[in-house]
GUKEGU-15034 format. One line per 10 residues: number of its first residue (from 1); their letters; for each residue x, y, z of N, C-alpha, C. Coordinates in steps of 0.001 Angstrom, whole numbers, plus 524288, in hexadecimal, padded with zeros to 5 digits. Each point is the difference from the previous one (the first is absolute). Example, Ala and Ser with C-alpha at 12.3 -4.5 7.8 and 13.67 -1.06 7.14 Angstrom:
BEGIN
1	as	83386,7E9C6,81E78,7FC86,804A6,80000,80384,804B0,80000  7FEA2,8041A,7FD30,80334,804A6,8003C,7FCFE,80442,802DA
END
This chain:
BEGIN
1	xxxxxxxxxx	7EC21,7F595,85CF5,80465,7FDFE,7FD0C,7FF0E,80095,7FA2D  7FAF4,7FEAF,7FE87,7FF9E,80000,7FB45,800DD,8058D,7FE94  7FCF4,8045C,802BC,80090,8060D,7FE8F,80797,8017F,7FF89  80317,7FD57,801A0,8055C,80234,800D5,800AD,7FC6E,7F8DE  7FFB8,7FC77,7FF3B,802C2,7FC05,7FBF5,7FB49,804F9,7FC3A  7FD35,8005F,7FEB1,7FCF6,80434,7FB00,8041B,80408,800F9  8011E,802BF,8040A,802F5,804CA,800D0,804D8,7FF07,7FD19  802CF,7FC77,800D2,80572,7FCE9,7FF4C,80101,801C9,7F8E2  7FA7B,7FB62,7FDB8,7FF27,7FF60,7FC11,7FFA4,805F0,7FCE3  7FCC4,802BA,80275,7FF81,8056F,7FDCB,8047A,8036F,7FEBB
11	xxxxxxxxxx	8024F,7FFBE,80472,804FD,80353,7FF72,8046C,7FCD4,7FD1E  800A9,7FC02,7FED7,8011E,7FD8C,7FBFF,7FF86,800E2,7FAF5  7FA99,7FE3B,7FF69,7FEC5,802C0,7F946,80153,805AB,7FF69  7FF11,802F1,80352,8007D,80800,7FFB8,8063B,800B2,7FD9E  80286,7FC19,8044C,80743,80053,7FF2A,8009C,7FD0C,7FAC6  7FF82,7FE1C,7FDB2,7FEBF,7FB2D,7FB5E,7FE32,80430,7FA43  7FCDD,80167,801A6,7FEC2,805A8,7FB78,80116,8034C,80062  8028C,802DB,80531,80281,8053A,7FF13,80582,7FE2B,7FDC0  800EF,7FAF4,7FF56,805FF,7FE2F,7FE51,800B7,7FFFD,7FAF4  7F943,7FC67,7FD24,7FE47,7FF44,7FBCD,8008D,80567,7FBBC
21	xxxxxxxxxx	7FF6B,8045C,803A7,7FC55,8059D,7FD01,8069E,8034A,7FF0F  80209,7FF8B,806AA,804B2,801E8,7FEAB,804AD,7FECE,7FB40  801D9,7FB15,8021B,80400,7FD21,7FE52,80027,8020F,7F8DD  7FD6C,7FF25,7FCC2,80087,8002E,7FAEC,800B9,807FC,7FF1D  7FF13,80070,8029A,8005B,80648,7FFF6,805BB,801C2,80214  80309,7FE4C,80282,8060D,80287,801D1,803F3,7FC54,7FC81  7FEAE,7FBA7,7FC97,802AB,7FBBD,7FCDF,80025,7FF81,7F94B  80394,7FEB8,7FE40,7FD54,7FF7F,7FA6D,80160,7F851,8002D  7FD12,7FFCE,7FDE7,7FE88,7F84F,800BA,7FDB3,7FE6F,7FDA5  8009E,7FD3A,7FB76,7FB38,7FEBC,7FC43,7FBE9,7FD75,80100
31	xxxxxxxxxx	7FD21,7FF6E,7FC8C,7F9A9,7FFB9,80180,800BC,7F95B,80090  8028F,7FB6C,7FDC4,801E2,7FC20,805E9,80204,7FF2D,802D6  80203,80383,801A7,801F2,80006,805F8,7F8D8,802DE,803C7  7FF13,8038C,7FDCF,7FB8D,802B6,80241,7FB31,7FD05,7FF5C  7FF5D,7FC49,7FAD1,7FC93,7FC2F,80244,801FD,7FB33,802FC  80372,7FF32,7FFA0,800EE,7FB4D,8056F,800B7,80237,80511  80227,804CE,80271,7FEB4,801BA,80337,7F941,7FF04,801D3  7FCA0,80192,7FDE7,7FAEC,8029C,7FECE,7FE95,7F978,80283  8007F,7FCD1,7FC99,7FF0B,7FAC2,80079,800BE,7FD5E,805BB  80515,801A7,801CB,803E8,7FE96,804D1,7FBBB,801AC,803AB
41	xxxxxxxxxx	7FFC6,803DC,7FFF7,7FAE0,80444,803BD,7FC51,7FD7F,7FFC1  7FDAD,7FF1D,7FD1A,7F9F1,7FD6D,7FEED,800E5,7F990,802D0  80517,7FDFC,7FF4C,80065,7FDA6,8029A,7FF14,7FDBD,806EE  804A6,803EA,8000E,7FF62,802F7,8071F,7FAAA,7FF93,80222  7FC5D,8025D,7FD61,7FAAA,801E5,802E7,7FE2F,7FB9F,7FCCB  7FF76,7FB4C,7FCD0,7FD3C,7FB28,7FF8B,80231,7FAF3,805BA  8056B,800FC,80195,8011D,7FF14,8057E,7FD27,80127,8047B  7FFCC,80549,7FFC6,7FE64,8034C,80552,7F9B0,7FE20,7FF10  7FE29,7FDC1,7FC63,7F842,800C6,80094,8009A,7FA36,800A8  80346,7FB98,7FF28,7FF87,7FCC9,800F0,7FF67,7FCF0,805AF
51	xxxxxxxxxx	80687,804AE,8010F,7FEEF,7FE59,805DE,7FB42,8025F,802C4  7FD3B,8031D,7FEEC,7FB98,80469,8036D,7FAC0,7FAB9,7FE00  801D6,7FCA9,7FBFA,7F8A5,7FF9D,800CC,80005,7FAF3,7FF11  804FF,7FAA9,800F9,8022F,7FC2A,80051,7FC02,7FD76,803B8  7FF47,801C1,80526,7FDD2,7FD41,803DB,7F7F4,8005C,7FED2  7FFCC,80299,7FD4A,7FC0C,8023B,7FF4E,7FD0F,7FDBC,7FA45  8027F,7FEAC,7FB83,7FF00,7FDE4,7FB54,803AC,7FD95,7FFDF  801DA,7FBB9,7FEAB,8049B,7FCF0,7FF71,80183,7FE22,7FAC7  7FADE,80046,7FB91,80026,80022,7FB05,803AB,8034D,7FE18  7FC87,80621,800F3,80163,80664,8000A,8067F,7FF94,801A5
61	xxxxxxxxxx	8009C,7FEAA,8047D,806A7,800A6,8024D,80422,7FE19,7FC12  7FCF9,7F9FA,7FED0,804A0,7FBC0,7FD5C,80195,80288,7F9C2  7FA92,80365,7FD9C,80090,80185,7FB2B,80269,805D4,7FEE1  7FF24,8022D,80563,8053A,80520,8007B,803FC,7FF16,7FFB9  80047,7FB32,803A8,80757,7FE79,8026A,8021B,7FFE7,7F8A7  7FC61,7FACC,7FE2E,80324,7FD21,7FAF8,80078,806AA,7FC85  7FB58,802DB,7FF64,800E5,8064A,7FCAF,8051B,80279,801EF  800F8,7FFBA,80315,802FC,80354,80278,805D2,7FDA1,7FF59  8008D,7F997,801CC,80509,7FE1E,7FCDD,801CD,80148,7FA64  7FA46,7FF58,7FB9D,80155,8005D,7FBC3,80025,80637,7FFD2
71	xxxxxxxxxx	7FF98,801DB,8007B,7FF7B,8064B,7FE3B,805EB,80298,80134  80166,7FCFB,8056C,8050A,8026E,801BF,804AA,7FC54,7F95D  7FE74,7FBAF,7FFD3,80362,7FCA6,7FE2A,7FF9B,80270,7FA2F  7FAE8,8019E,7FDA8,80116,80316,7FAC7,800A5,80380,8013E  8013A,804C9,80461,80258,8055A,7FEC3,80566,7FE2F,8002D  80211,7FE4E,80347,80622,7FEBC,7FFCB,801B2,7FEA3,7FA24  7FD07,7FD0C,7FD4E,80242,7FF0E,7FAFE,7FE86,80478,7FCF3  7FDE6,803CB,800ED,7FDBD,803B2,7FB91,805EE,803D0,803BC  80115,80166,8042C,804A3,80319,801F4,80463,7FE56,7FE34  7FFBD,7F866,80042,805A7,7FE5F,7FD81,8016C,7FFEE,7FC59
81	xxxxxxxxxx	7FC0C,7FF88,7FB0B,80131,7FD46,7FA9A,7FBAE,8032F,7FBF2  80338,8069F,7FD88,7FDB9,80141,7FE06,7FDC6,7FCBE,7FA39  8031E,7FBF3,7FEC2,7FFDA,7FD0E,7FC36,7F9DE,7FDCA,80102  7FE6F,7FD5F,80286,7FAF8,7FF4B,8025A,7FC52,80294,80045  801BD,80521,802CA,7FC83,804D2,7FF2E,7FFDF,8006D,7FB5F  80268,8002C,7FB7C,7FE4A,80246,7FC14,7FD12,7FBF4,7FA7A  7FEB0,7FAA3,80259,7FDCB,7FD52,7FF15,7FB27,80003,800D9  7FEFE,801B1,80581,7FAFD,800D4,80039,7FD3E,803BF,80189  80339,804F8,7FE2C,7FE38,804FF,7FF13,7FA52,80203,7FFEB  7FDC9,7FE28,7FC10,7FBA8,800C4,7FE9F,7FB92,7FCD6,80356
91	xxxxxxxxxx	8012A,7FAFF,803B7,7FC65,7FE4D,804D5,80258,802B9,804EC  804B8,803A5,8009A,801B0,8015B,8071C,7FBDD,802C9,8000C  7FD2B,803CE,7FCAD,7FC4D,803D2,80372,7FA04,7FE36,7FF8E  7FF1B,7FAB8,7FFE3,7FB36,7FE93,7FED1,8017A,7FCFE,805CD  80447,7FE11,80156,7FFF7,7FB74,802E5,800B4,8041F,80602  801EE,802C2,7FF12,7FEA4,80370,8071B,7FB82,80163,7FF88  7FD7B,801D4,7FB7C,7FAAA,8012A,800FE,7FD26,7FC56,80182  8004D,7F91B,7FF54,7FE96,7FD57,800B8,80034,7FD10,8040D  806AE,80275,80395,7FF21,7FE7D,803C8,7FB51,80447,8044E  80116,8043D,7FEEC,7FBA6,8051D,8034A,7FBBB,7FD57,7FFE0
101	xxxxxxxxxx	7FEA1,7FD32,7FBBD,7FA19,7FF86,7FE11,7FF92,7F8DB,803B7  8035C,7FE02,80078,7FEDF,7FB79,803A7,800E6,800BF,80566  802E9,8054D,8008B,7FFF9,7FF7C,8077A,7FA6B,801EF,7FF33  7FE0A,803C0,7FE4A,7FC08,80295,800BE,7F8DC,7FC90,7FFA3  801AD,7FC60,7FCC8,7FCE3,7FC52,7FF32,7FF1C,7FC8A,8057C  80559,7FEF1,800CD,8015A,7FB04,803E5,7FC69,80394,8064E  8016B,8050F,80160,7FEF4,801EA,80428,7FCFB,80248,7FF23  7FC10,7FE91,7FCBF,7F96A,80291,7FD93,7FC8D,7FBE3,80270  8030F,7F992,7FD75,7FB93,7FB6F,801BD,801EA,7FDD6,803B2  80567,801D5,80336,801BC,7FC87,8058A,7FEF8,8037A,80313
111	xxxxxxxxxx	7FDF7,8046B,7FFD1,7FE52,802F5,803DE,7FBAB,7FF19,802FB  7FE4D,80092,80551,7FBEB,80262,802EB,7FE79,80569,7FFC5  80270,802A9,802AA,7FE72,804B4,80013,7FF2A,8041D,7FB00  7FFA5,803DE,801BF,7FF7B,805AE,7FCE1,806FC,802A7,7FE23  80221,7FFB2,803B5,80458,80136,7FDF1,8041D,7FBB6,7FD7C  7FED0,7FA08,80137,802D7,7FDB0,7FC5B,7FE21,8001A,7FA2A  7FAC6,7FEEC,7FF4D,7FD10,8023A,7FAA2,80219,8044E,7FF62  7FEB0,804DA,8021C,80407,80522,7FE48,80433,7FE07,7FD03  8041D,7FDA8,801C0,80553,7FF97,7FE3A,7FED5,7FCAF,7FA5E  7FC62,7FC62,7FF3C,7FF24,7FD55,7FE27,7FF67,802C9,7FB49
121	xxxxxxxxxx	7FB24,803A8,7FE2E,7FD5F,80371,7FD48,80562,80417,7FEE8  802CD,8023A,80242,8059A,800EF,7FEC6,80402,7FE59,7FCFE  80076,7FBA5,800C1,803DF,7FD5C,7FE27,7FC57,7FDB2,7FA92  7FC67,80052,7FE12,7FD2F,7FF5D,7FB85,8002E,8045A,7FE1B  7FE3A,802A5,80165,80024,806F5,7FCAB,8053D,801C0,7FE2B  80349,7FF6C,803CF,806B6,801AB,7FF7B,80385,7FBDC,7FBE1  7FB8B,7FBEA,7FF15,80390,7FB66,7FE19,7FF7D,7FF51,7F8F2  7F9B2,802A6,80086,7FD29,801A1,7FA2C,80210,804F1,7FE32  80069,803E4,80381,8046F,8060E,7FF4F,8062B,7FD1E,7FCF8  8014B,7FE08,80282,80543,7FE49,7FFC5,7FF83,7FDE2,7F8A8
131	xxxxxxxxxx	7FCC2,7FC29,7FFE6,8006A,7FDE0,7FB4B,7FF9A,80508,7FD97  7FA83,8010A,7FF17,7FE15,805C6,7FBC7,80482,8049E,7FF00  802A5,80116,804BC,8052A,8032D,7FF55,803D1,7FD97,7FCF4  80259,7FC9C,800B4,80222,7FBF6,7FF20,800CF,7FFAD,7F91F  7FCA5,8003A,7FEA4,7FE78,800A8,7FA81,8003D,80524,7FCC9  7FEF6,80369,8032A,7FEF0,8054F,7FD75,8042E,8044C,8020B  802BB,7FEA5,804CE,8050B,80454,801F1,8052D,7FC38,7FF26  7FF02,7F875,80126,80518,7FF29,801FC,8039D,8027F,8012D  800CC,80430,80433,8035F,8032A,80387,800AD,7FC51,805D0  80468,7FDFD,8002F,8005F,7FD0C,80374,800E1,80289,805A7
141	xxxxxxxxxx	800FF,80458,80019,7FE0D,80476,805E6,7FBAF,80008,800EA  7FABE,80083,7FB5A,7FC4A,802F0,801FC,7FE68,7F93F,801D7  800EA,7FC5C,7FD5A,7FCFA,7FA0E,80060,8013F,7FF65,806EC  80625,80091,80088,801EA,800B1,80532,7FCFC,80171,80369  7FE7B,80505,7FEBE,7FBF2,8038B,80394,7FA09,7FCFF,7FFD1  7FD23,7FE2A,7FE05,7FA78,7FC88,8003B,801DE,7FBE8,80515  80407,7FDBF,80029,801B1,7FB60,80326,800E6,801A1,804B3  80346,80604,7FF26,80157,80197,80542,7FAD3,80274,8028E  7FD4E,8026A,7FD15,7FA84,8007C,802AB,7FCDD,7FBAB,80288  7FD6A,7FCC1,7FC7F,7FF5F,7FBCE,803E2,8018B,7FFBF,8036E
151	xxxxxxxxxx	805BE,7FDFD,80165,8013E,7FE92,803B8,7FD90,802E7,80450  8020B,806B0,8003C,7FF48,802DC,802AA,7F9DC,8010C,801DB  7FC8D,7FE76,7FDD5,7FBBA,80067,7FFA4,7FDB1,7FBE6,8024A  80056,7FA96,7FF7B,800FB,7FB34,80276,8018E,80045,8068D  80476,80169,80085,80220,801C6,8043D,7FE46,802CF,803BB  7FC7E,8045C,7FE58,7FD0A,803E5,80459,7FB10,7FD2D,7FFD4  7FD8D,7FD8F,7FC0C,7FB86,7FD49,80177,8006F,7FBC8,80582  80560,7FCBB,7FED7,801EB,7FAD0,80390,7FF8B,80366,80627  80227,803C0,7FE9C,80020,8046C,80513,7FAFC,801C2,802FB  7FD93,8040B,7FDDB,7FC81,802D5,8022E,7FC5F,7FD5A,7FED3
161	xxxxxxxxxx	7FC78,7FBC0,7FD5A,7FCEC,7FDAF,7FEFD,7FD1D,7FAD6,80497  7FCC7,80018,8036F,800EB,7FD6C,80355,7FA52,7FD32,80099  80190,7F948,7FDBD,7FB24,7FDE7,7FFD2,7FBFD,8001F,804E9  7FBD2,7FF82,7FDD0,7FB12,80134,805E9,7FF71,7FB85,8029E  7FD4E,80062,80402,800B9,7FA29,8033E,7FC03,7FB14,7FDB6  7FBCE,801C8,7FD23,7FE71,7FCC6,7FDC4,80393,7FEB2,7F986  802D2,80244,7FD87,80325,7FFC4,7FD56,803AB,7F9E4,8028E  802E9,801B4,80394,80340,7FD1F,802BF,7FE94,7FB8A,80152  7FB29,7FF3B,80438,7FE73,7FB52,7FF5F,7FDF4,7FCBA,7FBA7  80034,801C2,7FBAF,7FE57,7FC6E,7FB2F,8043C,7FCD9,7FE19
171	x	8058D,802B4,8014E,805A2,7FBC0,7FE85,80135,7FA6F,80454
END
């Protein structure tokens, strides 16, 4: 059961970043609408890890769920109210980086295994990318594309990645 809910999760995040990578590429949408999207997403998958590791860390679960409310609840306002967005312009691309940089954190030290650390070490690297770009391209496609990678990257790990049995019995 648990191997089907990682699978679930995987193909989740993959669909989540090929949406992430696409979407800003067939649209013109300004860069808040594309960071609250971005946000919305980051959202989604602070849901989806909550529920996957809820029964398992309950700290870890409760502090996805609450990331994941707020993240959805500030992209909607960065999609609704460019007035907002453009208030805090200069923190939207520090603050997705910051969220990358706390899932990645969060599923670094709530992890057991090798591949939740994986994701973990991911979502830190992609989240420090994000800022450093962030600063030096602000191109809100290519920022798009760091997020949509993750995901996608995230996703085949959740997939093909398959903790060992001594792995397993340690949760």
């Amino acid at each position: 059961m648990d191997k089907g809910r990682n699978t679930l999760i995987g193909i989740v995040a993959i669909i989540l970043g090929l949406i992430v990578i696409t979407f800003p590429l067939v649209s013109v949408l300004t860069l808040s609408v594309l960071t609250g999207l971005g946000i919305i997403v980051l959202g989604i998958w602070f849901f989806t890890q909550s529920y996957h590791i809820w029964g398992k860390n309950l700290a870890a679960g409760i502090a996805d769920l609450l990331l994941g409310i707020f993240s959805i609840c500030l992209g909607i306002v960065f999609v609704g109210d460019v007035a907002a967005f453009e208030f805090l312009t200069f923190l939207a691309l520090y603050i997705v980086a910051l969220f990358l940089i706390i899932a990645g954190l969060m599923a670094l030290f709530s992890g057991k295994d090798l591949k939740s650390r994986g994701i973990g070490v991911l979502g830190v690297i992609f989240g420090l990318l994000y800022m450093i770009v962030s600063v030096y391209v602000a191109d809100p496609l290519f920022l798009s594309m760091i997020i949509g990678v993750f995901l996608i990257l995230a996703g085949i790990m959740e997939i093909f990645i398959v903790p060992t049995e001594e792995q397993k019995s340690g949760d």
